[in-house]
N, C-alpha and C positions, 0 to 999 in steps of 0.2 A: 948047237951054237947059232945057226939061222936063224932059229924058229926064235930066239932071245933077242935079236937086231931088230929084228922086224914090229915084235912087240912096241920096243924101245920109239922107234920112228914112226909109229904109230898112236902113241901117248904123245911126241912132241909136233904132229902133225894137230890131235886134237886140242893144243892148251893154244893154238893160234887164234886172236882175234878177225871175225870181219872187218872186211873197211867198214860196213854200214853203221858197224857197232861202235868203232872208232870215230867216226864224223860226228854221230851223233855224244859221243861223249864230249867232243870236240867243242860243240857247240851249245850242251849245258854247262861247260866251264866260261862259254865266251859272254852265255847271257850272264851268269851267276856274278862275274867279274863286272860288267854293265851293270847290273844293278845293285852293286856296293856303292859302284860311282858316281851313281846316281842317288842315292841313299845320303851319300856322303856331302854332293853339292849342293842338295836341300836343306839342311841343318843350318839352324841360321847362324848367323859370324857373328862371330863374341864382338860383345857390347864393346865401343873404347869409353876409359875412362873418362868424366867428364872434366872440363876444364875448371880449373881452381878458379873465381872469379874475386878478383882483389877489390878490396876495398875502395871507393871514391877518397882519393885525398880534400885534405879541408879545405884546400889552396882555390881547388875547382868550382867549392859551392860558393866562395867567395866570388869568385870571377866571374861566374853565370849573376848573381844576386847584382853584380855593379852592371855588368851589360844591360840586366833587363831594366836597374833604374835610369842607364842613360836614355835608351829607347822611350821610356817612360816620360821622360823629360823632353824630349824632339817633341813627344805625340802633344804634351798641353803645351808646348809654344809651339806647335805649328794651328791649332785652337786658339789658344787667344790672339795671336796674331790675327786671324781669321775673321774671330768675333771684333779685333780692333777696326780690321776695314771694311766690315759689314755697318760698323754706325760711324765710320768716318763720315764728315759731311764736306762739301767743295772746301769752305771757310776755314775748316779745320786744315784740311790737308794744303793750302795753301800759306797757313799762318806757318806749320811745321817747313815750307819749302823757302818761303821768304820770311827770313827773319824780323823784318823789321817793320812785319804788317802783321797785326791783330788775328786773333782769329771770329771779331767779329767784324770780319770785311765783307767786300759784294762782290769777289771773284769767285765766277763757277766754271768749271774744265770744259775745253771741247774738243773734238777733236780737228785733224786739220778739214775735212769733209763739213764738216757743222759750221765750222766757222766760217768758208768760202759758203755755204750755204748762208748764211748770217747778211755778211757785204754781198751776195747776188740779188735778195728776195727779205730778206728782214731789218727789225729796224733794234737798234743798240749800238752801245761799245765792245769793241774789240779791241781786248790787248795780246800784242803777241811778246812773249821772250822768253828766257830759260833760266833757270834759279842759279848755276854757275857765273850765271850773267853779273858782276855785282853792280854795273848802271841799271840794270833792270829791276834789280833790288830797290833800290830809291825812288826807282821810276814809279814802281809801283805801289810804293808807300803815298808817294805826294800824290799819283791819281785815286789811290781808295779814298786819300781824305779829302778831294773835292770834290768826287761822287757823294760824298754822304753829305757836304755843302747843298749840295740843289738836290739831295735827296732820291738819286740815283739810287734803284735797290742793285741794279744786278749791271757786271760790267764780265763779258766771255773774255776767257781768257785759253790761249793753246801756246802749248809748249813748243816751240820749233825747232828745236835741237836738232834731235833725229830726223826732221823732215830737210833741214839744211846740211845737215852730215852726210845724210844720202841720196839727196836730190832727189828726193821725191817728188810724183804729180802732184800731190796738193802744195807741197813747195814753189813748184813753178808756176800752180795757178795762181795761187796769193801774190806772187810778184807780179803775176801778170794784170789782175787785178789792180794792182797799188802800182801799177808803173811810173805812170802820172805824176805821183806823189814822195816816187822812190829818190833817192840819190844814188849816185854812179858809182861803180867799183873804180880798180884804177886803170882796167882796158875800155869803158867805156861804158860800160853795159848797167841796166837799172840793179838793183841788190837789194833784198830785205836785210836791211841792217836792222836791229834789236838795240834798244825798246821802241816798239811799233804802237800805236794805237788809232784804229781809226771810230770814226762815227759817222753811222747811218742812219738813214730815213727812208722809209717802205723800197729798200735795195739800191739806194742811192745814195754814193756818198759825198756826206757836206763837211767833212773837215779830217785832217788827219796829220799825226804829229810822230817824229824821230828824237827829239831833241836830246841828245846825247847818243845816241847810237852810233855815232861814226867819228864826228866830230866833237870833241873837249876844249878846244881853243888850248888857256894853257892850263889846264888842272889835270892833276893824275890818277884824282878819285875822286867818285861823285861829291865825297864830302866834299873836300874841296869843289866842286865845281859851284855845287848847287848854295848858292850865298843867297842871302834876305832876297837880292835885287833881282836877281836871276829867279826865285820859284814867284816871285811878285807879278814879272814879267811873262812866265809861262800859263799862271792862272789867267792873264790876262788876254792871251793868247787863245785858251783853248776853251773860255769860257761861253764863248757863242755858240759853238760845237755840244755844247752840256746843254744851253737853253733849248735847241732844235731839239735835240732826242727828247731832252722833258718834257717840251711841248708837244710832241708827236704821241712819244708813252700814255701821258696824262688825257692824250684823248678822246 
């Protein structure tokens, strides 16, 4: 009966594993398992379905078609607008401002700079006013047509609006210029009242005239003011003023 025990514990002594044999089986299960998962994370990800792409409604190609014609329409009128003030000429652009002068008159634009250059050192007429103005609307109708009486080509003309609205240096130089010749506001002070015009001779000036600019007596529009007797009396006024510069020009 010993000698059978012994056997017995000796069969279950030999079916025991090493540790060596054990770790290493350990650790061809831990690679094996590694590189499934690895196997696994390479595989590349299903495709996703791509998206259904709907159809353009007919609404949109409408709405795109009118936007590009508006655009369309800016681009040739910002063009011929363009091409209109590239061949405007002074004559023109001044017949369009005062209505009730031709556009074959003899006003040419200047600026305020040009024109104190004008009365400092050159010799012509200068009218100043602004097309809002409507005295200077008539003003300027009866001086183009006795400019073309004595045969005056050219009469400068600047807008003063802007220069009087915001008192500007050229503003203050022209009054300071014309002081002599100005009328007074009503704290005392000289004032380029509109319609202005003076006339020079090689920077000097020999005549210069307001007539209506400030004072109307009693009329409440030029119509009214400017009667037979009255434009009779201003030709006759400012006519010596037209002989010097023609004289001077012609020379």
């Amino acid at each position: 009966m010993v000698t059978k025990k012994t056997s017995t514990a000796k069969n279950k002594k030999t079916t025991k594993s090493s540790p060596a044999k054990v770790s290493a089986k350990k650790t061809s299960k831990a690679v094996a398992k590694k590189s499934s998962k690895s196997a696994s994370m390479s595989r590349a990800p299903k495709a996703k379905p791509a998206k259904k792409v709907e159809p353009f409604h007919p609404a949109f190609g409408l709405v795109l078609l009118l936007a590009c014609c508006i655009i369309a329409a800016f681009l040739i009128a910002g063009l011929a607008f363009y091409i209109i003030k590239c061949n405007e000429t002074d004559a023109s652009r001044f017949a369009s401002e005062y209505s009730l002068v031709g556009e074959d008159n003899v006003y040419v634009y200047k600026t305020g700079k040009e024109a104190i250059d004008v009365i400092e050192n050159g010799t012509g007429i200068v009218f100043l006013g602004f097309p809002s103005c409507p005295w200077c609307q008539n003003y300027a109708m009866l001086l183009n047509n006795l400019a073309k009486e004595y045969g005056i080509k050219t009469i400068y003309y600047h807008d003063t609006y802007d220069d009087w609205k915001n008192d500007t240096e050229e503003y203050k130089k022209l009054t300071s210029l014309l002081s002599e010749r100005l009328q007074y506001d009503n704290v005392g002070n000289h004032h380029l009242y509109v319609p202005n015009v003076t006339f020079v001779v090689n920077g000097e000036i020999v005549g210069n005239d307001w007539e209506t600019s400030k004072d109307h007596l009693d009329a409440e529009t030029p119509e009214e003011y400017w009667t037979e007797e009255r434009i009779s009396a201003w030709k006759e006024k400012v006519s010596p003023y037209f002989e010097k510069v023609k004289e001077s020009v012609s020379e």
